[in-house]
GUPA-790510 format. One record per residue (C-alpha): x, y, z. Coordinates in steps of 0.2 Angstrom, whole numbers, padded with zeros to 4 digits, always signed. Layout:
<koltors>
XYZ/...
</koltors>
This chain:
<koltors>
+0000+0000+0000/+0008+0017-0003/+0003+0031+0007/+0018+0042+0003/+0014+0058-0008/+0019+0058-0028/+0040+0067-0024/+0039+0064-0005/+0057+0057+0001/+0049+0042+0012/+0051+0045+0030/+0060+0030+0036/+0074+0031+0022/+0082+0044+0032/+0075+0061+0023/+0077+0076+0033/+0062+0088+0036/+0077+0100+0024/+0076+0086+0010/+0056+0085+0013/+0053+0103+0012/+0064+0104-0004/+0054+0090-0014/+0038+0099-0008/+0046+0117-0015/+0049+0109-0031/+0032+0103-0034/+0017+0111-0040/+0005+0119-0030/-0007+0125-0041/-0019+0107-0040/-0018+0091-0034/-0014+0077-0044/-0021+0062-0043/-0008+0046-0045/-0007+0034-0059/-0019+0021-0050/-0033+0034-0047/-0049+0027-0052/-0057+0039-0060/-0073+0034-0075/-0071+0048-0084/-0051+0047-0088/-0051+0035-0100/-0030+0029-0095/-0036+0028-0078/-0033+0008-0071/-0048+0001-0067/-0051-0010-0051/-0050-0026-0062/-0034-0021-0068/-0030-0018-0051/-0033-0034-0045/-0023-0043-0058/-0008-0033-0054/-0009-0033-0037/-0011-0014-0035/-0024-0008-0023/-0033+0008-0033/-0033+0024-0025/-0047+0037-0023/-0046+0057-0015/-0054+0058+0001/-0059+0074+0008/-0052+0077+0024/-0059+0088+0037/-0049+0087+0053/-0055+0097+0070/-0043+0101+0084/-0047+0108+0103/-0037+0112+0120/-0031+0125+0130/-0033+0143+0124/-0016+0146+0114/-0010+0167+0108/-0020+0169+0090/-0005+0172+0082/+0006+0155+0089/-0011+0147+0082/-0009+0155+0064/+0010+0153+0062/+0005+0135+0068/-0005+0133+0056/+0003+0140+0040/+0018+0132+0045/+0010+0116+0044/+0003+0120+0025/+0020+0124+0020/+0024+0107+0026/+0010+0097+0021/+0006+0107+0003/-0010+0096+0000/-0020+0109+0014/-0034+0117+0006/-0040+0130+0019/-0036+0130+0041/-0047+0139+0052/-0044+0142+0068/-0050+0152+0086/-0036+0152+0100/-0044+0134+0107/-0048+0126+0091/-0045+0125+0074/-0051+0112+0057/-0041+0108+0045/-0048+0104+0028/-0038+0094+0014/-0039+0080+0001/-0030+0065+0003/-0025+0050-0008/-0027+0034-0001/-0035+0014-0005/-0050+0015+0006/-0057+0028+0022/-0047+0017+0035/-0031+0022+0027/-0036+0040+0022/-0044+0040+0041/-0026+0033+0048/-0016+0045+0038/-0029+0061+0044/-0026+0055+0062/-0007+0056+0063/-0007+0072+0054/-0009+0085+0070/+0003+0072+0081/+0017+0072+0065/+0017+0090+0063/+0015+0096+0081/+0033+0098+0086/+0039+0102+0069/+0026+0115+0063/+0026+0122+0083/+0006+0118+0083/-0004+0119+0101/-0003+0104+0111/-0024+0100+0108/-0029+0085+0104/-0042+0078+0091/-0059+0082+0092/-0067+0079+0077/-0064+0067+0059/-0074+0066+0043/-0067+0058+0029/-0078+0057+0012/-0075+0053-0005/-0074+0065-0018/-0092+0060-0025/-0101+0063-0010/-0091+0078-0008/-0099+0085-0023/-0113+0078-0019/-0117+0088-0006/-0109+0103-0011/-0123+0102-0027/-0136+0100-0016/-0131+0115-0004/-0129+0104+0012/-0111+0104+0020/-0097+0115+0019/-0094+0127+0004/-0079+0122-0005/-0062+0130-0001/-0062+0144-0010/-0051+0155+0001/-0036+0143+0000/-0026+0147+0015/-0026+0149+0035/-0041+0161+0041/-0048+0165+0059/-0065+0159+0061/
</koltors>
């Protein structure tokens, strides 16, 4: 199962968070590809799960990600910093808000199946919390939903609206 990011040095092979944050610089920030086994019906090159299954590769969809975080009150500018420091580092954030106790965090993520994308979402906050300088809260809040109901629900007007200010904002 791969769970690394297309250009990401793997953790374990001894990547410094320098050689990390220099892949991320030299990718593209501008969208988020998908990787070569996204199952995706209207990309005709796209593998399908029966092609999958014969060659042993798991296929991959984007799950959208909305993480929510809680603790003690924290100075509104710590919580910002925090916060843009952890896009910078995880360049796949769509949009952070956050209040000096809380903040949600929304992003996409590639993955096999929601217990992988839902593993990966729930390290996130622990990864990045010495690194990026993020309050010590803890996780409060998870939902992880595929792209189609996703859209879904933003076509029928019920859930968030989609992240058009990329980027961290207050509440």
């Amino acid at each position: 199962m791969r769970r690394a990011r297309p250009g990401a040095v793997p953790r374990g092979a001894g990547g410094s968070v320098h050689a990390r944050r220099a892949v991320a610089e030299e990718r593209a920030l501008t969208s988020v590809e998908a990787g070569e086994d996204f199952d995706d019906e209207q990309q005709p090159e796209a593998v399908s799960e029966a092609d999958a299954r014969a060659e042993r590769r798991p296929v991959s969809k984007l799950w959208h990600i909305t993480l929510s975080v809680s603790g003690a009150e924290s100075p509104l500018t710590e919580v910002r910093r925090g916060l843009e420091q952890l896009a910078h580092d995880h360049p796949f954030l769509l949009t952070s808000r956050y209040a000096n106790d809380h903040a949600e965090i929304r992003y996409w993520e590639e993955a096999r199946d929601l217990h992988d994308a839902a593993a990966v979402a729930l390290r996130l906050w622990g990864e990045h919390r010495s690194s990026a300088k993020l309050p010590p809260w803890e996780i409060v809040g998870l939902e992880v939903i595929d792209r189609e109901t996703y859209h879904q629900r933003i076509a029928e007007g019920y859930g968030p609206p989609p992240a058009a200010p990329v980027g961290v904002h207050p509440f």
